[in-house]
C-alpha positions in Angstrom: 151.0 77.0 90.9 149.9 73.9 91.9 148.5 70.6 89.3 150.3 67.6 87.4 149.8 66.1 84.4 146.4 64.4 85.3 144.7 68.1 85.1 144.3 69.6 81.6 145.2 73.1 81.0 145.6 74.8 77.4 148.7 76.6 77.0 146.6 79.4 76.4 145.4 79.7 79.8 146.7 82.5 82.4 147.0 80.6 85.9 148.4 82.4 88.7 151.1 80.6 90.8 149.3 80.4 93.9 146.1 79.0 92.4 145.2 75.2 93.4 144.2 72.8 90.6 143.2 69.4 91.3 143.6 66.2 89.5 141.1 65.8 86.4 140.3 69.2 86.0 139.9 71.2 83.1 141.0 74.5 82.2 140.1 76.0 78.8 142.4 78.6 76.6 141.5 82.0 77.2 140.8 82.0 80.8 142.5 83.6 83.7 142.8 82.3 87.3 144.0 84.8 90.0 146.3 83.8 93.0 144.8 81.5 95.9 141.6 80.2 93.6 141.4 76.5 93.8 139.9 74.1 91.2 138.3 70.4 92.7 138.6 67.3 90.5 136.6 67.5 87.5 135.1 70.3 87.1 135.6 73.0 84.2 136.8 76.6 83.7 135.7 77.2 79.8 136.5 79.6 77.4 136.8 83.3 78.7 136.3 83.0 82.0 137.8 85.0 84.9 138.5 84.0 88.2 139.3 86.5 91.0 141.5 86.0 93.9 140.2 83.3 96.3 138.0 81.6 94.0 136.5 77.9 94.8 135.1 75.3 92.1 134.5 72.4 93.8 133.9 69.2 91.7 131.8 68.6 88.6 131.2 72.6 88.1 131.1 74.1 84.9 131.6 77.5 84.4 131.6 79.0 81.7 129.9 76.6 79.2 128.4 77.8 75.8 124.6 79.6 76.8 121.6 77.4 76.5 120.3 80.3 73.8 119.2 79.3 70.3 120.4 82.8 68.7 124.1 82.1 70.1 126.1 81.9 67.3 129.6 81.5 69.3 130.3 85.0 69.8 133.3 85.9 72.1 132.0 86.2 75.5 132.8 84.9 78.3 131.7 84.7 82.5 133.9 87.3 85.2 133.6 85.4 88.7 134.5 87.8 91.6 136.9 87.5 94.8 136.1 84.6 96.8 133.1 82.8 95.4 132.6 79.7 96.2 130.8 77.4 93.5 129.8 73.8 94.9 129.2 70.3 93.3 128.0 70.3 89.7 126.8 74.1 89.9 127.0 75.4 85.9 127.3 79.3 84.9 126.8 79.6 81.4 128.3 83.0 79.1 127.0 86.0 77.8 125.9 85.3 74.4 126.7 88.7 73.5 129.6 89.7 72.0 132.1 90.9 74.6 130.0 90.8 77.5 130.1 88.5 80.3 128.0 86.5 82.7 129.0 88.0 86.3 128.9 86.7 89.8 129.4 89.0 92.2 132.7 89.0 95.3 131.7 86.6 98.0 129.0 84.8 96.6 127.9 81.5 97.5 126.2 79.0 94.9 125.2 75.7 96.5 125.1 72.0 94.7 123.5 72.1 91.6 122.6 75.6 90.9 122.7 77.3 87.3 123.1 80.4 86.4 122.2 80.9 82.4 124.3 83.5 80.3 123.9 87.2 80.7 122.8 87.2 84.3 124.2 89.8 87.2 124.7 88.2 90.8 125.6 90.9 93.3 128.1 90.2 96.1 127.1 88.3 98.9 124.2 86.4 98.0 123.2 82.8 98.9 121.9 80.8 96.0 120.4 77.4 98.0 120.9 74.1 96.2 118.8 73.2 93.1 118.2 76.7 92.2 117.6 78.0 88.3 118.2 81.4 86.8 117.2 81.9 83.7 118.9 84.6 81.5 119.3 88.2 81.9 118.1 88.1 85.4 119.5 90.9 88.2 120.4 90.2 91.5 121.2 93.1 93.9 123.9 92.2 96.9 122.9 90.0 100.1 120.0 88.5 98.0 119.1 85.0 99.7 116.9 82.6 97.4 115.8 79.1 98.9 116.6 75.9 97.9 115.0 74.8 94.3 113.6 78.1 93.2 112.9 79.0 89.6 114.0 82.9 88.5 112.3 83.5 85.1 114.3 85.4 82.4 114.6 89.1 82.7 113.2 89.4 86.4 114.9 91.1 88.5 115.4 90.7 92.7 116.3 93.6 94.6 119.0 93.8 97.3 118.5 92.2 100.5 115.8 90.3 99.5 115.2 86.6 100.9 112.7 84.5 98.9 111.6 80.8 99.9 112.4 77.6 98.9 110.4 76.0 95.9 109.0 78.7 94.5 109.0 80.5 91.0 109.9 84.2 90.6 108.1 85.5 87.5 107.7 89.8 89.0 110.4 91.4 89.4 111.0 91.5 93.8 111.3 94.6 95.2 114.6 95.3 97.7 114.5 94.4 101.6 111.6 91.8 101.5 110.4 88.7 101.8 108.8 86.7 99.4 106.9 83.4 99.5 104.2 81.3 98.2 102.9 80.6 94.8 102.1 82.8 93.2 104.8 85.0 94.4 104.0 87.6 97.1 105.0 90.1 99.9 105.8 88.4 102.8 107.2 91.1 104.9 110.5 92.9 105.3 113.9 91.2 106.0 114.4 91.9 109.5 116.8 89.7 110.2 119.1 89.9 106.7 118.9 94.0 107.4 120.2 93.7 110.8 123.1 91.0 109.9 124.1 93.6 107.4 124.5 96.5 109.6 121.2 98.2 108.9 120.5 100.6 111.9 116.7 100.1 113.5 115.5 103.5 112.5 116.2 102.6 109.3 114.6 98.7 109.3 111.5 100.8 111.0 111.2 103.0 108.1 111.4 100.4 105.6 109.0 98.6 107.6 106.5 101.5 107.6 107.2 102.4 103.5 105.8 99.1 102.6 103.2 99.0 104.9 102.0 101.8 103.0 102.8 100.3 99.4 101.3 96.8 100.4 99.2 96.6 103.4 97.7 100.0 103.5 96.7 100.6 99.7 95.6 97.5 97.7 97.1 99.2 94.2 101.2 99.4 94.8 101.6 103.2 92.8 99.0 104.2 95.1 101.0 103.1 97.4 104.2 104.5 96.8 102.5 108.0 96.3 101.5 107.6 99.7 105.2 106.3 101.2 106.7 109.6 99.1 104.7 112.1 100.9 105.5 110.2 104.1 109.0 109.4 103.2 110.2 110.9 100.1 113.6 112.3 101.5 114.5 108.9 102.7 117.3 107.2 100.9 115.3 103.8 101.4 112.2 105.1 99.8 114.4 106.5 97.4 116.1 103.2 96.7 112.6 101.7 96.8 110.7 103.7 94.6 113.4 103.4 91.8 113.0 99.8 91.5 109.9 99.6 91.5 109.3 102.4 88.6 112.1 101.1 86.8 110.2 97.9 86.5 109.3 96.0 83.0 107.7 92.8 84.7 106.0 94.8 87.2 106.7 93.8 91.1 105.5 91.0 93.1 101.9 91.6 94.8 100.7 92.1 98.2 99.3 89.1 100.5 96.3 87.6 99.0 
C-alpha cells in the first residue's frame, strides 16, 4: 500500500496493499479499495464506495458524493465501481439514495473529463462516456454503449447495448440496442456496424440486425408495426429476441425513425 501522510484516509477504510494513493487525496470510512487501484491527487472516494481491482481516479474525481435528490435523507448507500475503470479529471458519480443499494459502473468502463453519473444509475462494462457528458438518475446502460461528448441522458431512460449516440445531443426515449442515434430530437440513425464488428459480432448476424430494423424503422412508419413484421421475419433470432424485449419493456417509449 502505497500514500504518506499528505493523503487522508479514515481508519475505517479497507485499502488493499497494492493500491496506489497519491498525495492530497481523500478516502472516506466505509470504503474499500482492491489491489492495483490507484487514486490521483485530489480526488475523493466517499462513503460506501467499492473499488475493484485495477481501478483509476485520476485527479479532482468524486465518487461517491451524497445524490443530488431532494427525498435523500442520508440513507446507507453507497457506489460499487468494477475492475479496471478508469475515471478521469473532475468526473463525479453520485450514490444510490436508496437504502442499501448502490450506484454501479460496470468492469472496464471509461468516463472521460467531467462526466457525472447521478445516484441509482447502471453502466454496463465497456462503455465510453465522452467528456462533458450528464446522466441523470436511474438511467440503464447496456455493455459497449458509446455516448458522445456533452450529451444529456434524462432520468429513467434507458440505452441498449452496443448503442453509439452523438455528441451534443439529449436522450429523453429510451434507445433501442445496436444503433445509432443522432440529431435533435433524438432518432434512428442506423445500426452500429462498426461497434458490432469490434466486438466480435459475426456478419450474418450485423445483416440480420440490419434487416430487423429496416423493418421496424424504414419499412413501417409505426415501430409495433414494425416489430410484428421483423417477428414473422425473424422471430427465432436471438437478436430480434433481444430486440423486441427492449423495446416492449419500454416506459419512455423508444427513439423514432428518421424524420
Amino acid at each position: 500500500m502505497s500514500w504518506n501522510s499528505q493523503c487522508y484516509v479514515h481508519p475505517k477504510a479497507r485499502v488493499a496493499q497494492t493500491a496506489r494513493l497519491h498525495p492530497y487525496c481523500y478516502i472516506d470510512a466505509d470504503v474499500d479499495i482492491a489491489d492495483d487501484c490507484e487514486v490521483y491527487p485530489h480526488a475523493s472516494v466517499m462513503q460506501g464506495s467499492r473499488l475493484d481491482r485495477g481501478t483509476k481516479i485520476y485527479h479532482g474525481a468524486v465518487v461517491g458524493s451524497t445524490p443530488q435528490d431532494l427525498q435523500f435523507r442520508g440513507q446507507h448507500s453507497g457506489v460499487h465501481i468494477g475492475k479496471n475503470v478508469v475515471i478521469r479529471e473532475y468526473c463525479t458519480i453520485h450514490r444510490s439514495s436508496q437504502e442499501g443499494m448502490h450506484t454501479i459502473i460496470g468492469e472496464g468502463t471509461l468516463l472521460m473529463a467531467y462526466a457525472h453519473v447521478a445516484h441509482d444509475c447502471r453502466v454496463g462494462k465497456y462503455c465510453i462516456l465522452v467528456n462533458n457528458i450528464n446522466l441523470a438518475g436511474y438511467v440503464e446502460l447496456g455493455d459497449h454503449v458509446y455516448i458522445g461528448g456533452a450529451t444529456q441522458v434524462q432520468q429513467f431512460v434507458r440505452i441498449g447495448a452496443h448503442a453509439f449516440i452523438g455528441g451534443n445531443c439529449s436522450v429523453r426515449k429510451d434507445v433501442p440496442p445496436y444503433v445509432k442515434a443522432a440529431r435533435e430530437p433524438l432518432q434512428f440513425m442506423g445500426i452500429n456496424h462498426v461497434g458490432l464488428r469490434r466486438h466480435g459480432f459475426r456478419e450474418d448476424q450485423i445483416r440480420r440486425i440490419h434487416e430487423i430494423y429496416r423493418l421496424i424503422y424504414v419499412v413501417n412508419a409505426n415501430i409495433h408495426k414494425g416489430l410484428e413484421e421483423a417477428e414473422r421475419c425473424f422471430g427465432d433470432s436471438e437478436e430480434f429476441q433481444v430486440i423486441a424485449s427492449f423495446i416492449r419493456q419500454s416506459k419512455n417509449g423508444v427513439i423514432k425513425g428518421p424524420s
